[in-house]
C-alpha positions in Angstrom: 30.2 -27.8 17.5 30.6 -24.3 16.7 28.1 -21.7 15.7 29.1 -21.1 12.5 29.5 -25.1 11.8 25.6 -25.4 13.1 24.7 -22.5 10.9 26.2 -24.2 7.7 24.5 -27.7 8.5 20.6 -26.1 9.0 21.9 -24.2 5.4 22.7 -27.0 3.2 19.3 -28.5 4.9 17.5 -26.0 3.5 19.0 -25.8 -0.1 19.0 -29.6 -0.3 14.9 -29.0 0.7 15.0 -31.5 3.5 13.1 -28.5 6.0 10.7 -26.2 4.8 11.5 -23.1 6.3 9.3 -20.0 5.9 9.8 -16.7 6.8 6.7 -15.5 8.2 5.0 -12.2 7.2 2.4 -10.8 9.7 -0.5 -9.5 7.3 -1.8 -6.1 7.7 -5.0 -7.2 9.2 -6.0 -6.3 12.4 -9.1 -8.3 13.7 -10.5 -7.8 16.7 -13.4 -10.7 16.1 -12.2 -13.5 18.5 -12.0 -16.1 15.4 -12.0 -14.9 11.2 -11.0 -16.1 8.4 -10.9 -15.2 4.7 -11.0 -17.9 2.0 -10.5 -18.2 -1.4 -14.1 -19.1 -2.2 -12.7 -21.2 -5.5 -9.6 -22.5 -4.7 -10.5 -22.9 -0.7 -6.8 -21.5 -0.5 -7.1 -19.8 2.9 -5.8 -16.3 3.1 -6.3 -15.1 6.5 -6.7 -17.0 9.3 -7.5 -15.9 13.5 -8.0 -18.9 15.2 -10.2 -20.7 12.7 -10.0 -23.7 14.3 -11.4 -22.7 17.3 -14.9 -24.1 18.3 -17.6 -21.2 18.9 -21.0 -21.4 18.4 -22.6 -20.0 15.3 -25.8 -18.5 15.9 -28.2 -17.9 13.3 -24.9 -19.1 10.6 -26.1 -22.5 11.1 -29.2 -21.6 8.7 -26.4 -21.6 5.7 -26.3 -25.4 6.3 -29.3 -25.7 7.0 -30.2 -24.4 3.2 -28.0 -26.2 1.3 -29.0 -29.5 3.3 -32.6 -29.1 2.4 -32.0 -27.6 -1.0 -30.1 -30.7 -1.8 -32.6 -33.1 0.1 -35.6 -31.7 -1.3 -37.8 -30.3 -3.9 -38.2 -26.7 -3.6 -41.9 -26.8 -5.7 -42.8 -28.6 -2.1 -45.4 -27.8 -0.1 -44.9 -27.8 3.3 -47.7 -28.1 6.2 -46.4 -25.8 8.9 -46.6 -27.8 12.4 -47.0 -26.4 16.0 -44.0 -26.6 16.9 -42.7 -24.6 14.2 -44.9 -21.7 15.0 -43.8 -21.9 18.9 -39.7 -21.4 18.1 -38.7 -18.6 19.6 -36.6 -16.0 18.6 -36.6 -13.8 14.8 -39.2 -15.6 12.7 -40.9 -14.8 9.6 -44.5 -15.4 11.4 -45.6 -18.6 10.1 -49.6 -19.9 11.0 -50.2 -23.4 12.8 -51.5 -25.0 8.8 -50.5 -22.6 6.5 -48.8 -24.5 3.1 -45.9 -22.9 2.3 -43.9 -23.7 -0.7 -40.2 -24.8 0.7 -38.4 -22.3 -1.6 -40.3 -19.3 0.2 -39.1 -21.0 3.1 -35.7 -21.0 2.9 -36.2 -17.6 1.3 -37.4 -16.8 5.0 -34.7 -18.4 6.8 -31.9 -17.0 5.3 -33.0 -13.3 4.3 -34.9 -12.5 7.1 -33.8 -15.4 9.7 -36.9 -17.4 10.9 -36.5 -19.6 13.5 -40.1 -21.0 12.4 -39.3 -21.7 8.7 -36.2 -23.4 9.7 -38.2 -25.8 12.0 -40.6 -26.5 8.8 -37.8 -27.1 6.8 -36.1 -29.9 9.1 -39.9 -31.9 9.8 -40.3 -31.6 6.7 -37.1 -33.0 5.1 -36.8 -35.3 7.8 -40.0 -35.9 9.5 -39.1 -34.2 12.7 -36.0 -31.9 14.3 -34.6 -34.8 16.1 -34.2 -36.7 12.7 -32.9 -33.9 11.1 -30.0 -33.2 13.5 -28.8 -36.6 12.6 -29.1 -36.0 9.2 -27.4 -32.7 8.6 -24.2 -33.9 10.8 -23.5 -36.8 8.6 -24.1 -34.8 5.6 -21.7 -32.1 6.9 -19.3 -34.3 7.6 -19.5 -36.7 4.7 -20.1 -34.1 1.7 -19.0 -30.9 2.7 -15.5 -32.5 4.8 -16.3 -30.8 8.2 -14.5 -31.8 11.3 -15.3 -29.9 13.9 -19.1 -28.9 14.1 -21.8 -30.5 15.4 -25.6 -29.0 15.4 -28.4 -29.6 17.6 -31.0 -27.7 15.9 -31.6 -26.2 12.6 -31.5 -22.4 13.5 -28.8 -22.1 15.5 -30.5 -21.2 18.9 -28.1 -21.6 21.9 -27.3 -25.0 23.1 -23.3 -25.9 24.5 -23.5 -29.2 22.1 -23.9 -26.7 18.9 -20.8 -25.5 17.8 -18.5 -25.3 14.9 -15.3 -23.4 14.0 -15.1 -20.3 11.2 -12.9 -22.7 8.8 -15.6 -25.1 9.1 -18.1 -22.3 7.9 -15.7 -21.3 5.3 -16.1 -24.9 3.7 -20.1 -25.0 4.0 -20.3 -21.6 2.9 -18.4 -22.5 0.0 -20.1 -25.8 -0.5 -23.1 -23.7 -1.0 -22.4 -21.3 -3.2 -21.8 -23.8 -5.5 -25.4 -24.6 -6.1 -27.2 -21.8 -8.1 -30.7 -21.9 -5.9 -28.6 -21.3 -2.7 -26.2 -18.9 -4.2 -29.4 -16.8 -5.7 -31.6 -16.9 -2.1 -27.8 -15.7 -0.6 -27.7 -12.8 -2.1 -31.6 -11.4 -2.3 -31.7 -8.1 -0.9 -35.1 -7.6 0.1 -38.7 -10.0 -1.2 -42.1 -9.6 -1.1 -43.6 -12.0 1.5 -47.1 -12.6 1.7 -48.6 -15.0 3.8 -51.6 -16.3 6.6 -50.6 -13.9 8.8 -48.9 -10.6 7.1 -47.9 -8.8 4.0 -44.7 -7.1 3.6 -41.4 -6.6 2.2 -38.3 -8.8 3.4 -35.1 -7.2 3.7 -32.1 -8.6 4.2 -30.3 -8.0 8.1 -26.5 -8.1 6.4 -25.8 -4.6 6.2 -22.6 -4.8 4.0 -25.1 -6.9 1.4 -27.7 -4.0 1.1 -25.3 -1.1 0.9 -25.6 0.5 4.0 -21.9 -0.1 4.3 -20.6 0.9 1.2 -18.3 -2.0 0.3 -18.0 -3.3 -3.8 -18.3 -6.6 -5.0 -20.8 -8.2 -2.1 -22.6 -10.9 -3.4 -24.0 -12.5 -0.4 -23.9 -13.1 3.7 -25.8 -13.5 6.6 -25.7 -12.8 9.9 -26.1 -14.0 13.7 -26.6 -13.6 17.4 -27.0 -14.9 20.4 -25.8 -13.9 23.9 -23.5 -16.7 24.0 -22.2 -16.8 20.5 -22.0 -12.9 20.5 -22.6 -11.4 16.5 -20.9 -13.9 13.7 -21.0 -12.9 9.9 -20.5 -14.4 7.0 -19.9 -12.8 3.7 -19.2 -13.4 0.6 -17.7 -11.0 -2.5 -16.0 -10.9 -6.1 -13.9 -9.0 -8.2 -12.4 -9.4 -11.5 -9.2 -11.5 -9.7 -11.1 -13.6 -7.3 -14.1 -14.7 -5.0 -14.0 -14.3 -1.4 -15.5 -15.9 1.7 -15.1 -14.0 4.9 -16.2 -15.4 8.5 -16.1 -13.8 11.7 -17.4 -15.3 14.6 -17.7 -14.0 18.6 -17.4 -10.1 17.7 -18.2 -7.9 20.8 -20.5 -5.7 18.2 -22.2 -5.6 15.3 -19.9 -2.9 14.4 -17.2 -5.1 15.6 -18.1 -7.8 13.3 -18.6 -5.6 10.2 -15.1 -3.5 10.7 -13.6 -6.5 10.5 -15.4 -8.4 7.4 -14.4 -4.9 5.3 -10.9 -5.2 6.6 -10.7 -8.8 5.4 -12.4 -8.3 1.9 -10.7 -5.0 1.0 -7.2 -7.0 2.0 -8.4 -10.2 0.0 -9.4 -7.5 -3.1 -6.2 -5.7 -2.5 -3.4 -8.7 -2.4 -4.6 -11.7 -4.2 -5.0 -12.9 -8.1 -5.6 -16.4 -9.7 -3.4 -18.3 -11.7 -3.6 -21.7 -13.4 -1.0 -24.3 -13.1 -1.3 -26.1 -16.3 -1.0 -29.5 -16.7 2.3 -30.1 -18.8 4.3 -27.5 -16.3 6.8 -30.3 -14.4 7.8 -29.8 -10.8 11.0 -31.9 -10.1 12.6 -32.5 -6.3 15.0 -35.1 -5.5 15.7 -36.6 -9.0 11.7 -37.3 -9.4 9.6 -35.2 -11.5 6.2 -34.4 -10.9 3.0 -32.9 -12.6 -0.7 -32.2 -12.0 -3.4 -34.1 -12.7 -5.4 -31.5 -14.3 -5.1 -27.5 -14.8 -5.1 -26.4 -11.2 -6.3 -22.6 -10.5 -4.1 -21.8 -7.5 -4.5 -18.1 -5.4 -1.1 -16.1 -4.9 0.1 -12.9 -3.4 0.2 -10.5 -5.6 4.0 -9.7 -4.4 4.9 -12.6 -1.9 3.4 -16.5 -2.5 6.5 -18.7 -2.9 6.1 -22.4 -4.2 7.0 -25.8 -2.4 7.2 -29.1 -3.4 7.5 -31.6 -0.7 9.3 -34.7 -0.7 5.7 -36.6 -1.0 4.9 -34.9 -3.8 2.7 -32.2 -2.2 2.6 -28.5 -4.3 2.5 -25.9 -1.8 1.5 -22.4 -1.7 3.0 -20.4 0.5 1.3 -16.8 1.5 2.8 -14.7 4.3 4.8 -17.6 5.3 2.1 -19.7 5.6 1.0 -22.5 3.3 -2.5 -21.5 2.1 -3.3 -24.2 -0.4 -2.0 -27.9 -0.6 -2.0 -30.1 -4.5 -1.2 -33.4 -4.7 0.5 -33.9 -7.7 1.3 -37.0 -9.7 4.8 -39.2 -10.2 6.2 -39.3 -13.2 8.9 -42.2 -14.1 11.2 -40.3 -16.9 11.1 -42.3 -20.0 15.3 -42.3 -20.2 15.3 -44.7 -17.3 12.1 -47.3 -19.1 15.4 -47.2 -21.4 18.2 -47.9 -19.8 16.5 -50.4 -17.8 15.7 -52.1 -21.4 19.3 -51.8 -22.1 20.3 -53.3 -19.2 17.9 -56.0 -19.5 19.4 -56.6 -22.9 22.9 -56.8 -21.8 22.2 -59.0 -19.1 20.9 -61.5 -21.5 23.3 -61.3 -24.0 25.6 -61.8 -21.0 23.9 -65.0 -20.3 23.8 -66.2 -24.0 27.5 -65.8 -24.1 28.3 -67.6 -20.9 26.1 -70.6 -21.9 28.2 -70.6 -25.7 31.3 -70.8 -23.7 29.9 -73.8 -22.1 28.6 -75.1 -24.9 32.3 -74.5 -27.0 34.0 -75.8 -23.7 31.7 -79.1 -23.6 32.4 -80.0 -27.5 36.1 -79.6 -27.1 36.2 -82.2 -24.5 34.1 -84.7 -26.0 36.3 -84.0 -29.0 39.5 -84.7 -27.1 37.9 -88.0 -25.0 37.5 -89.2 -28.6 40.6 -88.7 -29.9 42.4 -90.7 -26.7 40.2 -93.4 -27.5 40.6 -93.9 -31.3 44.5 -93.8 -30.2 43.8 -96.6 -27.6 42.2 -98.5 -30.6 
């Protein structure tokens, strides 16, 4: 088979839709994080994606779970009785007292703005009556409600342990699952508290630099950060303009300055190259003589200059950014009403079909007894 031949076969393929061929587009983003991405934080279309799949461990990110779990498990007018064990983690703490009652708000107020190990171990015994519980918990819940696949916690805090890991898409989908609820999404972005306690008076401020403007970024409305030797620094951050809401995570960055170069990069490329628009529900997709439709108005992200749109042979809308598909809708069948018709036409004809074949009979039948009759009246 000749070249040109071949060439004119994978053609009509692709104009008959039968392979999806995208041309890829390498974005202008250069990360140097060892896994990032950047999510639509609405549409979970995902916009930007190093090795997201990629299993790392988190660090103090795990706390964002951790805060959603027990905002969603608990009452935050609790009070919680802080235990030894709480006051004995190690690591950045918010310098809880063997005793002290501590409301579970100010807790995870603790946790996530100034990262207490403590407070997060008085969170878990208290939700769950003791750490070991807890862990059990929190990776059923992420998997069940929030749709993780590939995390698993040992702790709530995040301190090192090999078993503890998760991947940045997964932490793009928790993230996002808790900036849904207003209490998180508040606590997320507080940039500094008054905390008095047993032990000490002062002023909480947060640790995410982009958040409290020491990197001059627009449009942050929340983040937190994390690090451990093994995990290196992990950020995650979220941000809004007037065309859409981002979530940016970027795990295993040599620096801290590594990690934040790379969060502005992938905001200020999210800002720069991305809009909303709604796919309303009367617009009709057809592909292969069947016509689809969506359920509902569907908000979809786009490029500004490049998203294309796919429908696959199951139905599936595609969005395709850069080449790649960045958000997946299943839409719904619809039978056209012309064939209901002529299948109610045919239907019809078939039986007036039938009707005239038994009248033939019928006529057929009478003329003979008609004729047997007349022999015998002859015969007579």
């Amino acid at each position: 088979m000749s070249k040109l031949v071949s060439f004119f076969i994978i053609l009509m393929l692709i104009l008959s839709n039968q392979v999806n061929v995208y041309a890829a587009k390498k974005p202008t983003v250069e990360i140097k994080s060892e896994a990032a991405v950047l999510v639509d934080s609405e549409t979970g279309a995902i916009l930007y994606n190093k090795n997201g799949n990629e299993r790392l461990y988190p660090a103090s990110l795990t706390k964002i779970a951790t805060a959603i779990y027990a905002i969603e498990h608990g009452n935050i007018d609790d009070v919680v009785t802080v235990s030894a064990r709480a006051v004995k983690e190690e690591g950045t703490r918010v310098y809880l007292v063997e005793g002290e009652r501590v409301p579970l708000e100010k807790l995870i107020q603790g946790m996530l703005i100034n990262s207490g190990n403590d407070a997060a171990v008085a969170i878990a015994e208290h939700i769950d009556g003791s750490v070991e519980q807890f862990v059990d918990n929190i990776n059923k819940y992420l998997a069940e409600n929030v749709g993780v696949s590939d995390t698993h916690v040992t702790n709530p805090n995040g301190l090192f342990n090999e078993n503890h890991y998760t991947t940045a898409l997964d932490l793009a989908l928790i993230t996002n699952y808790a900036k849904k609820n207003p209490v998180f999404s508040e606590i997320f972005g507080t940039i500094e508290l008054g905390w008095s306690s047993e032990s000490w008076e002062t002023k909480l401020l947060t640790h995410h630099r982009l958040l409290k403007g020491e990197i001059p970024v627009d449009g942050i409305t929340g983040g937190k950060t994390g690090f451990v030797n093994e995990s290196k620094h992990t950020l995650a951050t979220t941000a809004e303009n007037e065309n859409v809401k981002l979530t940016a995570i970027v795990l295993k960055a040599d620096s801290s300055k590594v990690s934040y170069n790379d969060t502005v990069k992938l905001i200020e490329y999210g800002f720069s190259s991305f809009k909303h628009r709604i796919i309303k529900q009367n617009e009709r997709f057809t592909v292969h003589k069947k016509e689809y439709y969506p359920k509902n108005d569907i908000l979809i992200t786009e490029h500004i200059n490049t998203s294309d749109e796919n429908i696959t042979e199951q139905g599936i809308l595609e969005i395709v950014n850069n080449g790649q598909v960045s958000q997946s809708i299943q839409l719904e069948v619809k039978e056209p009403k012309q064939i209901k018709v002529k299948k109610e036409k045919l239907l019809s004809s078939e039986q007036s079909s039938i009707n005239i074949f038994y009248g033939i009979i019928v006529f057929a039948l009478a003329g003979l007894l008609i004729g047997v009759r007349k022999r015998l009246m002859k015969k007579q």
